[in-house]
N, C-alpha and C positions, 0 to 999 in steps of 0.2 A: 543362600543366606542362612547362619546358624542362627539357629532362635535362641534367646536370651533374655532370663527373668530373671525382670529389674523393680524397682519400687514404683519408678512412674508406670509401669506396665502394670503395675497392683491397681493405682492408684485410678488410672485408666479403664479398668476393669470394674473398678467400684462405682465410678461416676456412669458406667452403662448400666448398672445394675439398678443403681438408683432411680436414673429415670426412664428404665424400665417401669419399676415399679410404681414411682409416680404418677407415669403414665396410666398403666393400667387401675391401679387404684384410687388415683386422685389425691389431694391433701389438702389441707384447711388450713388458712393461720389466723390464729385465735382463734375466738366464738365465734366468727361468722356464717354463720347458713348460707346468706345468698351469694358469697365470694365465694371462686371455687379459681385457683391460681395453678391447676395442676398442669394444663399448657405452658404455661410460663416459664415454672420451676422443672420440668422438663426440659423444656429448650436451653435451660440454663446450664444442667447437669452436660444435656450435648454437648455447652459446646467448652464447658469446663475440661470434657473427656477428650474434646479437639486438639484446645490447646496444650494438654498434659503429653497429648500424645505425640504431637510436632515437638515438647520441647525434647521430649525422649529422644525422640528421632536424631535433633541434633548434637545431643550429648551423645548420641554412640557416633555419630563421625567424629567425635573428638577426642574420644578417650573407648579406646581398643582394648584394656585392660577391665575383665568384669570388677576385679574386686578396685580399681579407682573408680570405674562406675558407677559403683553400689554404692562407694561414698560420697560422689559430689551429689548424685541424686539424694540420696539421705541427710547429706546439708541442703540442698533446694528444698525439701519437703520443710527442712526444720525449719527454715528462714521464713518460710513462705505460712506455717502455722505460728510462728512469732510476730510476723508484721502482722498478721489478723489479728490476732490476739488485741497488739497494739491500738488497732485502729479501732475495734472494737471497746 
């Protein structure tokens, strides 16, 4: 299997990092003292990094070509920080 850096493999790699870091450090949202949501927002980062990483998976049986890979993923990225955006 050649290995192959792609954006969702970035992206993949950020969401472990994060709750990594979550994990071990913990985080607070807002002022609250006695809330502490860092199980949560961990588990949530997993499984964000789950599914980035499944959809990677299926984007390369579909497209054999890094550089069309690099683009549909980089419009998944863009689409995908637009509908937040929106919904937000």
């Amino acid at each position: 299997m050649k290995l192959k850096i792609t954006p969702l493999n970035i992206a993949t790699a950020f969401f472990l990092v994060a709750a990594a870091y979550v994990g071990i450090y913990g985080i607070k949202l807002g002022n609250s003292k006695t809330l502490n949501f860092g199980g949560t927002i961990c588990a949530v980062f997993l499984l964000f990094a789950l599914v980035v990483f499944v959809i990677d998976m299926m984007l390369r049986n579909f497209f054999a070509e890094t550089k069309k890979l690099w683009i549909i993923e980089l419009s998944f990225i863009t689409l995908t920080a637009v509908i937040y955006l929106l919904i937000k």
